[in-house]
C-alpha positions in Angstrom: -45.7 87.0 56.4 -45.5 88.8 59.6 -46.2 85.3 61.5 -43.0 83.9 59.6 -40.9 86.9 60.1 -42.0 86.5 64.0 -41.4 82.8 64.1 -37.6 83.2 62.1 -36.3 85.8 64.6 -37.6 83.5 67.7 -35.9 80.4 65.7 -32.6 82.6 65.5 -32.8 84.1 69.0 -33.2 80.1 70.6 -30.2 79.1 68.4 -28.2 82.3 68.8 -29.1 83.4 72.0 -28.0 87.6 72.5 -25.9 88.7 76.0 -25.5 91.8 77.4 -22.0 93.5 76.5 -21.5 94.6 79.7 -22.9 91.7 82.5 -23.3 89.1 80.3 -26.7 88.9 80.8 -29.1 87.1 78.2 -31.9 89.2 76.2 -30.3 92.2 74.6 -26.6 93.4 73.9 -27.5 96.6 76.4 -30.0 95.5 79.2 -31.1 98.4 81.3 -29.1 97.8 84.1 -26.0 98.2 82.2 -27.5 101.4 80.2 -28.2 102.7 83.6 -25.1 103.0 84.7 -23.8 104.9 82.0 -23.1 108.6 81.9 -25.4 109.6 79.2 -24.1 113.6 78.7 -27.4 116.4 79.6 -25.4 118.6 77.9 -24.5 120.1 74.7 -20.9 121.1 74.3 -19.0 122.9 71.3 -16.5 121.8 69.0 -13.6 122.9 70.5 -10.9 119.7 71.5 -11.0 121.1 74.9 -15.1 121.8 74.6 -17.4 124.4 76.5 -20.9 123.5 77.6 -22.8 125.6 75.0 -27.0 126.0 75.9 -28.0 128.4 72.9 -25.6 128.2 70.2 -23.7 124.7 68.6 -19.7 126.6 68.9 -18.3 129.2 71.1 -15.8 132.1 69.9 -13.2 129.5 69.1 -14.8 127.4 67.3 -17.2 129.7 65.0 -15.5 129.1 61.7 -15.9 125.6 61.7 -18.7 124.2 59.0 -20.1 122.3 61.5 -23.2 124.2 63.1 -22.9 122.2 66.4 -22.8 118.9 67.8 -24.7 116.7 69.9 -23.3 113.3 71.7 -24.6 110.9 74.2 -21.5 109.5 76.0 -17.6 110.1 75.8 -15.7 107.5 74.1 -13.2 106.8 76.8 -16.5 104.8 78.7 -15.5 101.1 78.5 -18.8 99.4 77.6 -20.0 102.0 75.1 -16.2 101.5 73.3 -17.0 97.6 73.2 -20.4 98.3 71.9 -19.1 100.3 68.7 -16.2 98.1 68.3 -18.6 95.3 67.3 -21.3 97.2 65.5 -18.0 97.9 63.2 -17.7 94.0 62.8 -19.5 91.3 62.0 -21.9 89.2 63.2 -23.1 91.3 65.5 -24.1 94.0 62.5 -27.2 95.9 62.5 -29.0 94.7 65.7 -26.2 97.2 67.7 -28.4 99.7 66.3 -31.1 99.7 68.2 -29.0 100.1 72.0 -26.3 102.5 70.2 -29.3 105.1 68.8 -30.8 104.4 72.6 -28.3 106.2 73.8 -28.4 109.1 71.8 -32.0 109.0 72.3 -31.7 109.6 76.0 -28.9 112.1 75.4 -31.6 114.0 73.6 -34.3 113.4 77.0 -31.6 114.9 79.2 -31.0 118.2 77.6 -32.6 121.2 79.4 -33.4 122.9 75.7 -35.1 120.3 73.4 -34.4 121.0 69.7 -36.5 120.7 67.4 -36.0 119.1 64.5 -39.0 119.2 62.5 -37.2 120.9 59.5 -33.9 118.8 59.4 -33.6 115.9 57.8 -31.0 113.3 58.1 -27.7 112.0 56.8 -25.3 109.0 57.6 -21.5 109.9 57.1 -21.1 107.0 54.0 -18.4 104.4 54.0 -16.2 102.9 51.3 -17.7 100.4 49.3 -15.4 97.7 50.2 -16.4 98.3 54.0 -19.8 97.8 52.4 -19.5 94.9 50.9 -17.6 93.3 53.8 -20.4 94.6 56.5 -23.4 94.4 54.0 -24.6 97.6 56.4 -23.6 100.7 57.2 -23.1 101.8 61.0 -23.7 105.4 60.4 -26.9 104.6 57.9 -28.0 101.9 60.6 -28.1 104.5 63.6 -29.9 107.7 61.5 -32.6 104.9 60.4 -33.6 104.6 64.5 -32.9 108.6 64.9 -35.0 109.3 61.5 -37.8 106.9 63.2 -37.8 108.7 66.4 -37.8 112.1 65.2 -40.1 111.5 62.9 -37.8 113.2 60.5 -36.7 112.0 56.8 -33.6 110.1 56.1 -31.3 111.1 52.8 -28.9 108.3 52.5 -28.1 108.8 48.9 -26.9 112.5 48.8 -23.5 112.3 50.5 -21.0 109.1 49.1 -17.4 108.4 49.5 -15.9 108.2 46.5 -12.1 108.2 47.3 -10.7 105.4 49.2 -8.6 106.6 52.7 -5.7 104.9 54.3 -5.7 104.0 57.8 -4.9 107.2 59.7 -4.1 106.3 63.2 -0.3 107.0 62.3 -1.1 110.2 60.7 -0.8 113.9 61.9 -4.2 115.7 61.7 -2.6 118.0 58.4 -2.1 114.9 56.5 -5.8 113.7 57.6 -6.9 116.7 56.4 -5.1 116.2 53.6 -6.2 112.4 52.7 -10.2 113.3 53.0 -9.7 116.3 50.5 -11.9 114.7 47.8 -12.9 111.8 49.7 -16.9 112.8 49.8 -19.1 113.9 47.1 -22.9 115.2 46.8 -25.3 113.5 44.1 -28.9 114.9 43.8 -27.8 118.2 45.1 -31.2 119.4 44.8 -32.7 117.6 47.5 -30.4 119.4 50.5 -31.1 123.3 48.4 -31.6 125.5 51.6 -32.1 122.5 54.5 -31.2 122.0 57.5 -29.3 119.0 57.8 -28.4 116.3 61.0 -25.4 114.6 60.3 -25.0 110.9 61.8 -21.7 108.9 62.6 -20.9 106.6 65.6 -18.2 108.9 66.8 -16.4 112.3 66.9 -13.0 112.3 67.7 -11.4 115.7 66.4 -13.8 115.8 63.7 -12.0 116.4 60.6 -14.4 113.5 58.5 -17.7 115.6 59.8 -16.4 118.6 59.3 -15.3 117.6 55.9 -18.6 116.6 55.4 -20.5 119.8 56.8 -18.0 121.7 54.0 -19.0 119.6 51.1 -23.1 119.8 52.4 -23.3 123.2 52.7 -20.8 123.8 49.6 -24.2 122.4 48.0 -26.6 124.4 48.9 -27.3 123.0 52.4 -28.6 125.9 55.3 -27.2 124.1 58.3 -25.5 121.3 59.6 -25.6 119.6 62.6 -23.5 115.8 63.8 -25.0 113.5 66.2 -22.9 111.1 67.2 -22.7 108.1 69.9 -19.5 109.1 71.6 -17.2 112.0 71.5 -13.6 111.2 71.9 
């Protein structure tokens, strides 16, 4: 089966040869050339729109009230190549195999830092998606990345706890209030009693102002969840 498998992926790979995003060059979307030269953060910063590097603790004085324990990211979304690569992990064909260079990055995010955590006691969650997106994609970015992460750090992966189960309107138009406003009821938790008292990494492609993780890290910890932490690709 594994000889088959092998032999399908070579057939698709002649056929549909893979570039690099960024020089064009054949053999992966990311080669490391191209991953080289991007600024992968060593730093952990809080969750402030303006943040502070933070070493010990996830928020600083400004942010403390936030549900969100902290926040980890590998590059900022403003870089080019690492805004191309999310655009088409978002859309079809290119799907799932984005997975593997996107949770690279966060990967070496994680090398960088001075403090490695540890994560032995977390497990992980993906921020879900509609089911519409679902059907369209047939994957789910957020579920694709924590499956590499979960791999990694050798952690478990809960990716039917936390579901969207109110559909939300495009927001680029919208004031954050009336985001705020559209993701009240948006997420729910099922099978509550597998997050009772754990810590918990939360996984999306990006952070912007995080209002959908933080609504997330509300609805977690409102059952029974300890901590929560997001891990994202890029921060905005």
């Amino acid at each position: 089966m594994k000889k088959i498998s092998n032999l399908k992926k070579l057939i698709l790979d002649i056929l549909f040869p893979i570039f690099c995003l960024g020089c064009n060059r054949e053999g992966s979307y990311l080669c490391d050339d191209c991953q080289a030269t991007m600024e992968i953060s060593p730093c952990r910063y809080c969750l402030c729109s303006k943040p502070k590097r933070i070493i010990n603790k996830g928020k600083c004085q400004s942010c403390v009230s936030k549900k969100l324990d902290g926040l980890y990211s590998a590059v900022s979304r403003q870089t080019l190549l690492a805004k191309e690569l999310i655009q088409k992990f978002k859309c079809p064909p290119f799907a799932k195999e984005l997975a593997y260079p996107l949770s690279s990055l966060i990967i070496e995010h994680f090398l960088l830092l001075d403090n490695q955590p540890d994560f032995s006691d977390f497990v992980l969650t993906p921020i879900p998606i509609e089911r519409s997106q679902l059907r369209w994609r047939d994957y789910s970015p957020a579920e694709e990345i924590a499956k590499k992460l979960a791999d990694y750090f050798k952690v478990s992966l809960l990716n039917n706890v936390l579901i969207k189960i109110k559909s939300t309107p495009d927001e680029i138009e919208l004031s954050d209030t009336q985001k705020e406003e559209d993701l009240k009821g948006a997420f729910k938790v099922k099978n509550s009693e597998k997050i009772q008292e754990r810590k918990i990494l939360l996984i999306d492609d990006v952070y912007t102002i995080g209002i959908v993780m933080e609504e997330c890290a509300r609805i977690l910890k409102e059952s029974g969840a300890k901590e929560v932490w997001g891990i994202t690709v890029a921060r905005g």
